[in-house]
C-alpha atoms as one frame of an Amber mdcrd trajectory, in Angstrom:
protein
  23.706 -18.050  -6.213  21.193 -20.569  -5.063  17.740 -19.052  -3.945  17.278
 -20.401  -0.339  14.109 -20.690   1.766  13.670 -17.714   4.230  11.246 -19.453
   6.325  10.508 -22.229   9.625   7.876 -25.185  10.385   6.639 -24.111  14.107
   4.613 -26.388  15.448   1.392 -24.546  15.604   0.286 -23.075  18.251  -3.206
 -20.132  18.537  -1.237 -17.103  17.495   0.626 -19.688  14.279  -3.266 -20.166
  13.872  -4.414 -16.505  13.733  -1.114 -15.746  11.357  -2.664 -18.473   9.153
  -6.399 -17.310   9.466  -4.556 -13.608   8.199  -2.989 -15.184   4.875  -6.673
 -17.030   3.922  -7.905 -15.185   0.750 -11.303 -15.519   2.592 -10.762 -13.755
   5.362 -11.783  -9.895   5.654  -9.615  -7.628   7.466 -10.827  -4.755   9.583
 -12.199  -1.381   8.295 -10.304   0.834  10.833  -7.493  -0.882  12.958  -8.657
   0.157  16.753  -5.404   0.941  17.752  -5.244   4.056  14.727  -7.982   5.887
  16.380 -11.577   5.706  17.413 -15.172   6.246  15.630 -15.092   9.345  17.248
 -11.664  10.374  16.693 -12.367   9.499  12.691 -15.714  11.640  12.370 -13.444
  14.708  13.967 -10.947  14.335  11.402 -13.765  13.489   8.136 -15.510  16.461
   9.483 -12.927  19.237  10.797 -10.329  19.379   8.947  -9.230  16.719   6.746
 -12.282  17.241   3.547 -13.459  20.276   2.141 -16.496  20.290  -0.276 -16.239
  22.943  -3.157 -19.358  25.646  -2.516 -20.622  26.066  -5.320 -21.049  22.028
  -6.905 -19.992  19.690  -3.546 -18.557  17.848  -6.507 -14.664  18.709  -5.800
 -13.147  17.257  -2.824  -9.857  18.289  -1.354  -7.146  17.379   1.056  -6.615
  19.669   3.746  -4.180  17.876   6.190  -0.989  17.837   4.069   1.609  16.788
   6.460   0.612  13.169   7.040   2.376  11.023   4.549   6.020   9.287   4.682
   6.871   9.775   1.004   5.641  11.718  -1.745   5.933  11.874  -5.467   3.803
  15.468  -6.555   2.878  15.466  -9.975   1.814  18.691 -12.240   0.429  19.825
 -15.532   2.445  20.455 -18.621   3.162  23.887 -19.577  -0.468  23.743 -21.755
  -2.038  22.909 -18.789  -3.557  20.118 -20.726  -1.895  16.744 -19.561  -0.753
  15.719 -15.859   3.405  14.809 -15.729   5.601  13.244 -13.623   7.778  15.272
 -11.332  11.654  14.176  -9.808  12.136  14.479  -6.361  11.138  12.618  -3.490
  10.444  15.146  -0.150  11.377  12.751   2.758   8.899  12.321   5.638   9.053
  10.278   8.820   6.321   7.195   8.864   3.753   8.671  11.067   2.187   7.948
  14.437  -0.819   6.360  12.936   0.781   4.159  10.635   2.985   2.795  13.245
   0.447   1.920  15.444  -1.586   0.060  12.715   1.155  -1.707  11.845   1.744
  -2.785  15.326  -1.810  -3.532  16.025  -1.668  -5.874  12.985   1.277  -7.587
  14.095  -0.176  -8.263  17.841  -4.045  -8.983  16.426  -3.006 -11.449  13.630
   0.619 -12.896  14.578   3.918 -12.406  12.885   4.279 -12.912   9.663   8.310
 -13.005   9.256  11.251 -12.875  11.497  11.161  -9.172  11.765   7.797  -9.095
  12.923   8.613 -11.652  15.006  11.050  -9.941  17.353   8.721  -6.713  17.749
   6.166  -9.307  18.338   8.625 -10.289  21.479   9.258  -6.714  23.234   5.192
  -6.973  23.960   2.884  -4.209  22.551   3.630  -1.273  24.209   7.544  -1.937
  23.872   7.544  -2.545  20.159   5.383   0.568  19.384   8.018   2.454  21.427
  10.971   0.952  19.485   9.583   1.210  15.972   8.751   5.068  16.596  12.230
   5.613  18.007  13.357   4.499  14.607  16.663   3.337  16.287  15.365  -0.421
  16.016  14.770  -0.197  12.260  18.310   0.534  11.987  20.053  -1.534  14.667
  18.099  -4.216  12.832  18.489  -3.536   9.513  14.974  -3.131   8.467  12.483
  -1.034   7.161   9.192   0.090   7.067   7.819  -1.426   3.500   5.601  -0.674
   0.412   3.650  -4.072  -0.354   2.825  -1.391  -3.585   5.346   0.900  -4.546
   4.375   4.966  -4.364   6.264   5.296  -8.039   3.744   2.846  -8.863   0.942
   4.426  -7.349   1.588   7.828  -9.025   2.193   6.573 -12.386  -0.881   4.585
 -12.309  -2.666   7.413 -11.089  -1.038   9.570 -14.087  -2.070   7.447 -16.436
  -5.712   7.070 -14.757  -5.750  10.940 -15.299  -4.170  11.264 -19.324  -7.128
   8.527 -20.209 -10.010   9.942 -22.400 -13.412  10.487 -20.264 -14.861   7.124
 -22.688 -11.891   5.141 -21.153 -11.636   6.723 -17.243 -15.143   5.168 -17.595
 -14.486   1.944 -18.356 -10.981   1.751 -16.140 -13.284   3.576 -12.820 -14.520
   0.184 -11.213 -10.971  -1.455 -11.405  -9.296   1.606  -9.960 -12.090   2.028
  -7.396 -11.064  -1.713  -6.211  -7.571  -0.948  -5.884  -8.268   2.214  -4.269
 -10.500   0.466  -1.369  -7.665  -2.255  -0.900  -4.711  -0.058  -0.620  -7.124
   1.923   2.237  -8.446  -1.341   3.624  -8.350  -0.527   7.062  -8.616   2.929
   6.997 -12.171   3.994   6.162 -11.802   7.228   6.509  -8.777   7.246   4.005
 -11.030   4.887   1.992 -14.356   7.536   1.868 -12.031  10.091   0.789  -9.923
   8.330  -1.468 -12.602   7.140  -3.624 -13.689  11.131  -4.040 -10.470  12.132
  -5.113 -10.871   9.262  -7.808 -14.156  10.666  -8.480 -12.719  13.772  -8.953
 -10.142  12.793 -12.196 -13.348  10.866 -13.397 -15.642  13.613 -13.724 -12.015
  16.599 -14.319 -13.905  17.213 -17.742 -17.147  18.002 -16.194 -15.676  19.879
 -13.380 -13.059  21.953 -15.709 -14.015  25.981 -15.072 -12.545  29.337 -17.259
 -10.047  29.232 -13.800  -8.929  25.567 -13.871  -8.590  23.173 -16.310  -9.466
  19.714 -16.094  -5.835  18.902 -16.096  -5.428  21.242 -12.865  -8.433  18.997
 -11.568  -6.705  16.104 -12.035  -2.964  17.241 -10.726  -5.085  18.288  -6.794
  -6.658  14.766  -7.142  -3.620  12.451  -7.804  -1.333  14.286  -5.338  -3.814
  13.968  -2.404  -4.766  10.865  -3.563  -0.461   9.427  -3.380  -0.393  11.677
  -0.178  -3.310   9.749   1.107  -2.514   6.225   0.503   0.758   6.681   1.405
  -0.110   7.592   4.725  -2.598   4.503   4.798  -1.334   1.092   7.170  -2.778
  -0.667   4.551   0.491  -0.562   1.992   3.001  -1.390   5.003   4.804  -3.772
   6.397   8.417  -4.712   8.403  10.640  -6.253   6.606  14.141  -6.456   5.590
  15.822  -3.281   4.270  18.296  -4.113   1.979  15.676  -6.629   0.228  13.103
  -3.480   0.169  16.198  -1.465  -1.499  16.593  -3.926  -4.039  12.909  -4.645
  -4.835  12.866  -0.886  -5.752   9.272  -0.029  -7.632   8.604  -3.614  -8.113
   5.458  -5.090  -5.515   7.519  -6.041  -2.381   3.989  -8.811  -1.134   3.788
  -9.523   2.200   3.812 -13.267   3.186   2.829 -15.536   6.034   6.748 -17.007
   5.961   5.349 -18.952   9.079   2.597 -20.562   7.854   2.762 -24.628   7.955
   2.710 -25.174   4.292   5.320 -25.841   1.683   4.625 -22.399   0.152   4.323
 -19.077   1.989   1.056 -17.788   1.264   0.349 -14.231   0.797  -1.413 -11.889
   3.120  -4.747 -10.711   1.824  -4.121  -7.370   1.307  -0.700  -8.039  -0.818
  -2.968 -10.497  -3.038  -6.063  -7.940  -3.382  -3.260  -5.310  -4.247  -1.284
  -7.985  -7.103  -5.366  -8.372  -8.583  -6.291  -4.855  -8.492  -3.734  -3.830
 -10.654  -4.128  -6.652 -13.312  -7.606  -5.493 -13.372  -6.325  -2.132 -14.099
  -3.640  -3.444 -16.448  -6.767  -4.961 -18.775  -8.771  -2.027 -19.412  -6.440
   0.979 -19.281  -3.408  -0.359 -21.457  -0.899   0.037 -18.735   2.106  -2.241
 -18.597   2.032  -5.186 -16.509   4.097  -5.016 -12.969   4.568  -8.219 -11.653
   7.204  -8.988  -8.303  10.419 -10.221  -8.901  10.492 -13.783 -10.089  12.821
 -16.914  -9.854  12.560 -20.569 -10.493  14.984 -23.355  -9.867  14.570 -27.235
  -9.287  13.155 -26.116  -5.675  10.364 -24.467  -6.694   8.857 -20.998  -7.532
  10.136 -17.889  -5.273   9.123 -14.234  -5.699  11.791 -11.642  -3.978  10.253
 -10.194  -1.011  11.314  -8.256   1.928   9.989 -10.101   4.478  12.070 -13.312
   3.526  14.928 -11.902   5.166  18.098 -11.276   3.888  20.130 -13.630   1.494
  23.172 -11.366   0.209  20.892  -8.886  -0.461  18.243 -11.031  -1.675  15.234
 -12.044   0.320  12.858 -14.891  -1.322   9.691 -16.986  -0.799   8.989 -20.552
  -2.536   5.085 -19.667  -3.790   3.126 -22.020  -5.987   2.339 -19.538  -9.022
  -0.144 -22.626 -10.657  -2.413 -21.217  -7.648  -2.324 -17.417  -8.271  -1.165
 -14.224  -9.779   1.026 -13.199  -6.992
């Protein structure tokens, strides 16, 4: 089947200009979307309810709100209590209220980025955040609400984070730590306590007690670290369902499809996310994970979900000579 080109040549216009300004490598997107929730709104939640210090070290830091995440992949210890597994099962949750509205906001503050987009982008704000949470649009319009890095990825990095020696979780920390603060960009509360959690399968050895095993340490960590990002705006996107089906745990990146050059460029956030992980790839021995890739006499494409819907298949023509992604 011949890969086709999901995308259009607008003539440019302010908000074609903004969506361009969004896919420039060099441009830094916002801590805390202000449509998620204000300073004050973000200190309540740091401070009341969402972090707990341990008593006795401040060094352990746990997750108290535990019903804020779409999907979840819990991991455990072996039966030795000595090494953290995977787990089956995937606990379905609905997108939440947050993420919806940060994924909104992004769409109205930085333009559409694919057709999708593009016709929430058309109801106006206030109609679009109504029509995404009545989760009636997704379906009428065949889309979904997308990973731009898979959560199967994200635990079994996490897992394999955790298994490392403490010589190696040493040397892997500052990679991790990136891709930590990118998949939380614009969520800095997520991002403060994210990077504890991480802190906390660093220093499991240290931390291990007669009651709880470093392995234990590491189990709390990862699983409110997976609950965490996956309730972050960060990771998400609207795009194309079936596409997002097919991608499975591969990176589903989210392109400007709109931008007025020959290849779509990516977002920063899906390019951050793509380097993150080959930085974590290079010191911790974990497998490389790239997007799905074709090549014909057109060009380079990597399968995305915001390209729409070809049979199944949606793609973007890329230049890989430029980039990783």
């Amino acid at each position: 089947m011949p890969l086709q080109l999901q995308k259009t040549q607008p003539v440019p216009d302010s908000k074609t200009a903004a969506a361009n300004d969004r896919s420039s490598a060099g441009i830094a997107l916002p801590a805390v979307s202000p449509f998620q929730f204000s300073k004050k709104e973000g200190a309540q939640i740091a401070s009341a309810s969402a972090v707990q210090m341990k008593a006795t070290s401040g060094a352990v830091v746990q997750l108290q709100v535990n019903n804020a995440v779409a999907q979840r992949y819990p991991v455990e210890v072996d039966p030795g209590k000595t090494f953290v597994v995977l787990t089956n099962g995937r606990p379905a949750k609905r997108t939440t209220k947050p993420v919806q509205e940060a994924i909104i906001d992004d769409i109205f503050t930085y333009g559409a980025m694919n057709a999708h987009e593009k016709k929430l982008e058309a109801l106006g704000k206030v109609k679009a955040l109504y029509e995404l949470r009545s989760n009636n649009w997704l379906s009428t319009n065949n889309c979904a609400i997308c990973h731009k890095n898979s959560i199967d990825d994200v635990e079994n990095t996490l897992v394999n984070f955790a298994n490392k020696s403490a010589t190696v979780k040493v040397n892997m920390y500052a990679q991790m730590e990136n891709w930590i603060k990118i998949l939380t960009t614009r969520d800095i509360t997520a991002q403060v306590m994210g990077i504890a959690f991480l802190k906390n399968i660093l220093d499991s050895a240290t931390n291990a007690t007669a009651t709880k095993t470093s392995a234990e340490i590491c189990v709390d960590a990862v699983n409110n670290l997976i609950e965490l990002i996956d309730a972050s705006s960060s990771n998400y996107y609207i795009g194309d369902a079936g596409t997002n089906s097919s991608i499975q745990s591969k990176p589903d990146p989210h392109y400007n499809n709109f931008a007025t050059t020959t290849e779509a460029p990516p977002t920063p956030i899906s390019k951050g996310l793509y380097d993150a992980r080959v930085g974590i790839e290079s010191v911790g021995g974990l497998g490389h994970l790239s997007p799905v890739r074709a090549k014909d006499s057109t060009g380079d494409w990597i399968k995305n979900s915001g390209a729409g819907d070809v049979n199944g298949h949606g793609w973007s023509v890329v230049d890989l000579s430029k980039g990783n992604v």
